[in-house]
C-alpha positions in Angstrom: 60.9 -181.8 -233.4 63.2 -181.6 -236.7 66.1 -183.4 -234.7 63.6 -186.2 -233.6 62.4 -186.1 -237.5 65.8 -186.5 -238.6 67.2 -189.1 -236.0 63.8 -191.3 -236.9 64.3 -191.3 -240.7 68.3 -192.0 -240.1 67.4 -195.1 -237.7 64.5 -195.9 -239.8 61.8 -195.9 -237.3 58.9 -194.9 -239.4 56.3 -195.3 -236.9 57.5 -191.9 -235.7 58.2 -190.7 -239.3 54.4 -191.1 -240.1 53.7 -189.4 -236.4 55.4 -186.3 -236.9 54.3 -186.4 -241.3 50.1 -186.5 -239.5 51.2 -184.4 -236.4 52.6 -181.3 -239.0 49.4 -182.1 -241.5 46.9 -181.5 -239.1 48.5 -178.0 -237.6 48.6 -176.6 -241.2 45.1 -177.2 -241.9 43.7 -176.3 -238.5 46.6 -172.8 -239.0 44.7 -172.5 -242.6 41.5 -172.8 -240.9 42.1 -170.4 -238.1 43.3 -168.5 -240.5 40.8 -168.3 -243.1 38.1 -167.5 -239.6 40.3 -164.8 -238.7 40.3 -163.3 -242.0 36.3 -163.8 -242.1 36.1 -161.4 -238.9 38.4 -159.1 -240.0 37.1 -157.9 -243.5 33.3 -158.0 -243.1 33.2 -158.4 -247.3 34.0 -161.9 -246.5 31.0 -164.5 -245.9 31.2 -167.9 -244.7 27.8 -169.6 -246.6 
């Protein structure tokens, strides 16, 4: 994935620029929101209102 980031931004294809830029935004909010779940069951001081 970085050599396919890299290659794209050197040959200027920014269709797959903005693929892999939405692509790597989506995993780290649906990791923060796993995450943040996890952490929920984990310590039962934690309440999701």
């Amino acid at each position: 994935m970085g050599n396919l980031f890299i290659e794209s931004i050197q040959l200027r294809d920014f269709s797959v620029v903005t693929a892999l830029v939405l692509l790597s935004g989506i995993l780290a909010i649906l990791g923060a929101l796993l995450s943040d779940i996890i952490l929920s069951i984990v310590d039962p001081r934690i309440r999701i209102k």
